[in-house]
C-alpha positions as CSV (number, residue, x, y, z in Angstrom):
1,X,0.0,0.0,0.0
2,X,2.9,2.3,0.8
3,X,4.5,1.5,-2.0
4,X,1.4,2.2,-4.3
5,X,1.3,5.8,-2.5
6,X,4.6,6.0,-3.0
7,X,4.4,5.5,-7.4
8,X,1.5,8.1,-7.1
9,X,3.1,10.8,-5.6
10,X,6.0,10.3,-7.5
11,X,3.8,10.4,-11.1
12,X,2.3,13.4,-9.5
13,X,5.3,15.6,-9.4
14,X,6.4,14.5,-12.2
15,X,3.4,15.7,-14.0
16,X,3.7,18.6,-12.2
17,X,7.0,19.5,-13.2
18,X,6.3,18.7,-16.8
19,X,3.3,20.8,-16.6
20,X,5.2,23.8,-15.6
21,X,8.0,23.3,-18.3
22,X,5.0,23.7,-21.0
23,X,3.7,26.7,-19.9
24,X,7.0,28.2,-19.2
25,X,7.6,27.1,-22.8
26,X,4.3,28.6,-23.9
27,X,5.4,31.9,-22.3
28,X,8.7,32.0,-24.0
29,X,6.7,31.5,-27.4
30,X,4.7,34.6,-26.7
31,X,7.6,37.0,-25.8
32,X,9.7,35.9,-29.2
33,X,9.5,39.0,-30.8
34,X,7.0,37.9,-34.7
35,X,7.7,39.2,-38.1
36,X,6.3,43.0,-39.1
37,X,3.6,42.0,-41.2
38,X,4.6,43.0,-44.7
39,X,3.3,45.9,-46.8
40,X,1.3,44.6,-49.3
41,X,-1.0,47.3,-51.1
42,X,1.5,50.1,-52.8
43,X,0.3,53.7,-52.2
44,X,-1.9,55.1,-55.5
45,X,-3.0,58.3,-56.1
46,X,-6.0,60.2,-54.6
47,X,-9.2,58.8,-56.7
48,X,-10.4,61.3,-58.7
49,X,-14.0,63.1,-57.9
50,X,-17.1,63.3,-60.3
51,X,-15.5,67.1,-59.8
52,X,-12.4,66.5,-60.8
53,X,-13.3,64.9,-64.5
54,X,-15.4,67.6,-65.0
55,X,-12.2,70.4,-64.1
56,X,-10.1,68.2,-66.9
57,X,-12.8,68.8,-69.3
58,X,-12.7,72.4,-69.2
59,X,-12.1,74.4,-72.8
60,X,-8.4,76.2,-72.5
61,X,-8.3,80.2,-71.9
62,X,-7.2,82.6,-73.8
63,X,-4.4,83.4,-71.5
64,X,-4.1,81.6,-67.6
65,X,-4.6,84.0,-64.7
66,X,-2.0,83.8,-61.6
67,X,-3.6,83.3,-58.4
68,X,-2.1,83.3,-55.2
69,X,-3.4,81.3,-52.4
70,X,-2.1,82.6,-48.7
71,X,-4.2,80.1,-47.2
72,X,-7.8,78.1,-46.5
73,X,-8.4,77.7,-43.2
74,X,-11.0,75.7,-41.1
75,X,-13.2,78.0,-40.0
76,X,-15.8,75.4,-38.8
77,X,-15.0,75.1,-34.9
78,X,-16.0,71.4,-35.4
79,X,-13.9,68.6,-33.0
80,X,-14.9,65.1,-33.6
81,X,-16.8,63.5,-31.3
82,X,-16.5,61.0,-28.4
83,X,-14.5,59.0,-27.8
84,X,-12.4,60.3,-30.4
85,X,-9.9,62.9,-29.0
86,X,-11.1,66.0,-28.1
87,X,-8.4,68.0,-30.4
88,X,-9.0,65.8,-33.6
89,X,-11.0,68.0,-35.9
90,X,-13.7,66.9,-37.8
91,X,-12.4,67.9,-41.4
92,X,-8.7,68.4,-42.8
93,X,-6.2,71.0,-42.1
94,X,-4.9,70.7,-45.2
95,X,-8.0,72.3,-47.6
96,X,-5.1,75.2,-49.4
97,X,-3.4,72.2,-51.1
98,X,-6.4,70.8,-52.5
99,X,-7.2,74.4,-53.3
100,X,-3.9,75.0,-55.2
101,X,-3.9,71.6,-57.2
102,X,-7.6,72.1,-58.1
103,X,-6.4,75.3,-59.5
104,X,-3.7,73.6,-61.0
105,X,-5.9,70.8,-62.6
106,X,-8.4,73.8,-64.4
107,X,-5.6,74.6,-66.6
108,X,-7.4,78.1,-65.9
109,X,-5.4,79.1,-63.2
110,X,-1.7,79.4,-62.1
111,X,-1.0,79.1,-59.0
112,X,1.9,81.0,-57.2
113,X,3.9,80.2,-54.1
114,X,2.5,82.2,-51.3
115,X,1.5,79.7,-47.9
116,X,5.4,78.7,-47.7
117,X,6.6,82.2,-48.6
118,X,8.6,83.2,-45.8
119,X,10.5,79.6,-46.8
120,X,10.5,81.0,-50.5
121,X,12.2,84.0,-49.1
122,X,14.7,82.4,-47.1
123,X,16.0,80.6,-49.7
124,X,15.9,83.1,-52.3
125,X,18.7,85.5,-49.6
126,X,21.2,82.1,-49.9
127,X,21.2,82.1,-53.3
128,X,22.0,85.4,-53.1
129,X,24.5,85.2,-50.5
130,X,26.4,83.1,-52.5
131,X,27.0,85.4,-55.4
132,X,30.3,86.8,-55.1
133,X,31.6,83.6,-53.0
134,X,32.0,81.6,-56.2
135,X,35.4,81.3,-58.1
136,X,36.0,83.5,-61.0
137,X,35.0,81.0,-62.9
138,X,31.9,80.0,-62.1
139,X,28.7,81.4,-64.1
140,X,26.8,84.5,-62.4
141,X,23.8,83.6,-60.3
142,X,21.0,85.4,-61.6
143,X,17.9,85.3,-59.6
144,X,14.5,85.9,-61.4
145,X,11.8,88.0,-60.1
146,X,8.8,86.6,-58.6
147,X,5.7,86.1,-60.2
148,X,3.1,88.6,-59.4
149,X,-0.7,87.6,-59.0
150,X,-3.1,89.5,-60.7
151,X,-6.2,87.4,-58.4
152,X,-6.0,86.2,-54.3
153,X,-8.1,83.0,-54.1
154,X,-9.6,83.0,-50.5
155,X,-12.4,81.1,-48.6
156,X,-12.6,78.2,-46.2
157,X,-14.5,75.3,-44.9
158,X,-17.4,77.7,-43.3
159,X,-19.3,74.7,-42.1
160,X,-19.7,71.2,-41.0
161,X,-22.9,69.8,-40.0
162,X,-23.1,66.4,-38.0
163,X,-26.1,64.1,-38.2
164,X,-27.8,66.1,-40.4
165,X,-30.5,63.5,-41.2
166,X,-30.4,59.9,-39.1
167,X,-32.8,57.2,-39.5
168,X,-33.3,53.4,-40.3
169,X,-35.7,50.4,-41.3
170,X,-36.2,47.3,-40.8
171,X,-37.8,44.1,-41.4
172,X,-38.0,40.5,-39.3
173,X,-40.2,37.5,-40.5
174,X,-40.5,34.2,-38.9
175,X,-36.9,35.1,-37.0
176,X,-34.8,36.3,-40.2
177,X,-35.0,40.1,-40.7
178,X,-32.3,42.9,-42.2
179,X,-32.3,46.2,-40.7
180,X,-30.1,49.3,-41.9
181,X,-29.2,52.9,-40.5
182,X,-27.9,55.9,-41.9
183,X,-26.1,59.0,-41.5
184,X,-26.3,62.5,-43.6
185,X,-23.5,65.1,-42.2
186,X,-22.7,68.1,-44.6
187,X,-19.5,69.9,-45.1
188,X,-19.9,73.6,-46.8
189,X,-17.2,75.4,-48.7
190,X,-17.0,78.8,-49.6
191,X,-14.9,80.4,-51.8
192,X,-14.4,84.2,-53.4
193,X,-11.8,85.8,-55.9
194,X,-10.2,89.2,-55.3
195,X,-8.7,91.4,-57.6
196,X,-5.3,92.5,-56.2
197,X,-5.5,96.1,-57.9
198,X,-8.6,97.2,-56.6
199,X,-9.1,95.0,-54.0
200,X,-12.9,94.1,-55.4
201,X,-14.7,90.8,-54.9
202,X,-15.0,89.6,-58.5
203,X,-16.8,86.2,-57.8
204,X,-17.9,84.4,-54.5
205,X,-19.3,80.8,-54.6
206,X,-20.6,78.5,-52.1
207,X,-20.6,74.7,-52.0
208,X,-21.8,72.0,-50.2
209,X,-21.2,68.1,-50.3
210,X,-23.4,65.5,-48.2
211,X,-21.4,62.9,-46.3
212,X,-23.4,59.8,-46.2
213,X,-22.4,56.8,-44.0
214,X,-24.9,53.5,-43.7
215,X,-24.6,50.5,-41.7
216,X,-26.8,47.1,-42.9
217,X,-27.3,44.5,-40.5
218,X,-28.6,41.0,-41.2
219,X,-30.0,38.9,-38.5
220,X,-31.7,35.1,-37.7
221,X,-33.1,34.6,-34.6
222,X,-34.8,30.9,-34.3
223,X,-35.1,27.7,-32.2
224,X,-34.4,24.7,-34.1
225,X,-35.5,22.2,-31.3
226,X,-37.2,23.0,-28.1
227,X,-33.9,23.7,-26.7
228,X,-31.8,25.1,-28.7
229,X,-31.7,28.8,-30.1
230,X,-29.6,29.5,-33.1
231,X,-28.9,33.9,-33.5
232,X,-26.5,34.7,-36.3
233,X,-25.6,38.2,-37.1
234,X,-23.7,40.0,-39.5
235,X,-23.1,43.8,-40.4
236,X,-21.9,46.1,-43.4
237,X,-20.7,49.8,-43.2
238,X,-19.9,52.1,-45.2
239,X,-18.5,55.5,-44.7
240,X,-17.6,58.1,-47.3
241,X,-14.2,59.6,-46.8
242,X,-14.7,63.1,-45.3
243,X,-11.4,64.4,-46.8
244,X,-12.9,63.4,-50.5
245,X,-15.8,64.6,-49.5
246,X,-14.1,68.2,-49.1
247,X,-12.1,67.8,-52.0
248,X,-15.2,67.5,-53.9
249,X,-16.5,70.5,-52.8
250,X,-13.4,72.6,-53.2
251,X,-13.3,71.5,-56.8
252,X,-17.1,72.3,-57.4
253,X,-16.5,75.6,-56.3
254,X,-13.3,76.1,-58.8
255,X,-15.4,75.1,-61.5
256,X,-18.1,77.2,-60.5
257,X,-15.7,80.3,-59.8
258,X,-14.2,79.6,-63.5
259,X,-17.8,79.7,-65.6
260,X,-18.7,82.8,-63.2
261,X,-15.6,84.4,-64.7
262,X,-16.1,83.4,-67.7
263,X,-20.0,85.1,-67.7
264,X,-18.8,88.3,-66.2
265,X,-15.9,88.9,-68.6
266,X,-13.0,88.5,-66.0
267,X,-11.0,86.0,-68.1
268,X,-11.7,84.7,-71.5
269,X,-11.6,81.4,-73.6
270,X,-9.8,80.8,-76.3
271,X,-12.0,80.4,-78.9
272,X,-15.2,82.2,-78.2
273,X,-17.1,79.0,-79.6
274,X,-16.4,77.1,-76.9
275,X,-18.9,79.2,-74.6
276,X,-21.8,76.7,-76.1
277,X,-19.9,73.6,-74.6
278,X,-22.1,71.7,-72.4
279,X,-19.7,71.5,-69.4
280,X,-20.3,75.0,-69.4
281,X,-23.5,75.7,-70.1
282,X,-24.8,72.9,-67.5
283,X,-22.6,74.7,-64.8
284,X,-24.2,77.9,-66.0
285,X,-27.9,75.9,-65.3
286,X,-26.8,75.0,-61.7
287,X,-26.3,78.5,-61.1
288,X,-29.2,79.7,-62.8
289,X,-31.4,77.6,-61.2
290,X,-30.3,76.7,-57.7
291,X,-33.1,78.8,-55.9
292,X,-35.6,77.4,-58.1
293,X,-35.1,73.4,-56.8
294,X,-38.4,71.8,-55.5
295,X,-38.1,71.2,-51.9
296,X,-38.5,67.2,-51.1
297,X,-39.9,66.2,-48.0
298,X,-36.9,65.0,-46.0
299,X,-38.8,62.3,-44.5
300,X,-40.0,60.4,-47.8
301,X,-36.2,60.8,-49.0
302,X,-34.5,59.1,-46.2
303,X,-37.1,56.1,-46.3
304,X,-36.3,56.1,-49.8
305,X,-32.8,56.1,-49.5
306,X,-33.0,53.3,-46.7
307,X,-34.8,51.3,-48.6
308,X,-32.4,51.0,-51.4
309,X,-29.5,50.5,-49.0
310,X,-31.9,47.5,-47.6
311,X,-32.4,46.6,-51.0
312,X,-28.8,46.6,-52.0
């Protein structure tokens, strides 16, 4: 009997002792420092906005006007929500570069250095310091003079609404149903051209551009025996990209400064022919008629509009 108690204490500490080498071997797995997962998707360029094939289809002027762009601030006040961080805003800091490279993209416009120009400067006074330190030799540093604008772009983000318009729908029958919920939040741009001489507002244009987020969410919900309860769920959601979304909107408002131009005379096409294009002439429609849209019951939209998520 001894003996017997003897072989089970021994096999017990044994166990014991191997039990404790596997999880101290376990451990040791976990602290072995892995891999970095590799990069696998290469970096592409910013998609291109309904707005931005429209810019590329513009006629050519009869001459390109230089702008200068000193800056396009937020001017919105907006912080994102909880629990994001109370000092992330809710749109980009960075709306003057889309500015300038919308500009750019017109083929109307060009643009001039004036956001960095205290950079501009800097480097402008080495060149310069270096003429005269060169050897005898060496060609003469000649410095051009900057480019003056003839029109200061200005403007900013003046707005950005949050839940807008929320709502959902839904639908369960005998325990499998699909539900969905949305999300309208609007971003407004506005954006004005000043003649440098005079210091006149030639044009002044606002935009705006809906941000629409969804979420679907299938569902079952069922006993298959008298026990037993099966509930599977799913979800889908989709979020537009709120810098995009501003992108849009500054490049509505380009186009929309450039056909204004263009009807008051400011800057010119090419050939004159080119007035009866219908990239222009729909732009000219928009602004025409923009406080003559029918006003659609908000409610009867968004069921709309969740319906066809739903149905989607």
């Amino acid at each position: 009997m001894k003996r017997g108690l003897e072989y089970s204490n021994r096999y017990a500490g044994i166990s014991r002792i191997g039990m404790t080498l596997l999880l101290c071997s376990l451990l040791g797995a976990c602290a072995v420092p892995s891999t970095p997962v590799a990069v696998t998707a290469s970096a592409k360029l910013t998609p291109p906005t309904p707005s931005s094939h429209d810019l590329r289809k513009l006629p050519p002027p009869k001459g390109k006007v230089v702008v200068a762009v000193y800056g396009f601030r937020d001017q919105t006040g907006q912080y994102k929500p909880q629990p994001d961080s109370s000092f992330s805003t809710s749109v980009t800091q960075g709306a003057a570069s889309m500015l300038v490279k919308a500009l750019k993209e017109s083929g109307w416009f060009t643009p001039v250095e004036r956001e960095s120009l205290q950079e501009l400067l800097t480097e402008r006074r080495i060149v310069r310091a270096l003429d005269g330190s060169q050897n005898k030799d060496a060609p003469e540093i000649n410095i051009p003079a900057l480019v003056p604008a003839s029109v200061l772009i200005d403007g900013g983000i003046i707005s950005y609404e949050s839940n807008v318009r929320t709502g959902g729908l839904g639908a369960r029958f005998l325990g499998v149903g699909v539900s969905t919920q949305y999300r309208m939040d609007q971003v407004t741009i506005g954006l004005r051209s000043v003649d440098i001489r005079t210091g006149q507002v030639l044009q002044t244009v606002s935009t705006t551009k809906t941000i629409y987020s969804y979420e679907v969410r299938p569902s079952v919900y069922k006993f298959v025996n008298f026990k037993d309860l099966l509930e599977i769920e799913a979800g889908v959601t989709g979020n537009e990209p709120a810098q995009l979304c501003v992108k849009e909107a500054i490049e509505a408002a380009v186009l929309h400064l450039t056909v204004q131009g263009l009807k008051d005379r400011n800057w010119m096409l090419k050939n004159e022919s080119d007035w009866n294009l219908p990239i222009i002439q729909e732009y000219l429609r928009e602004e025409n008629n923009y406080a003559r849209y029918p006003i659609t019951d908000p409610t009867a939209e968004a069921t709309k509009t969740a319906a066809v998520a739903i149905s989607n």
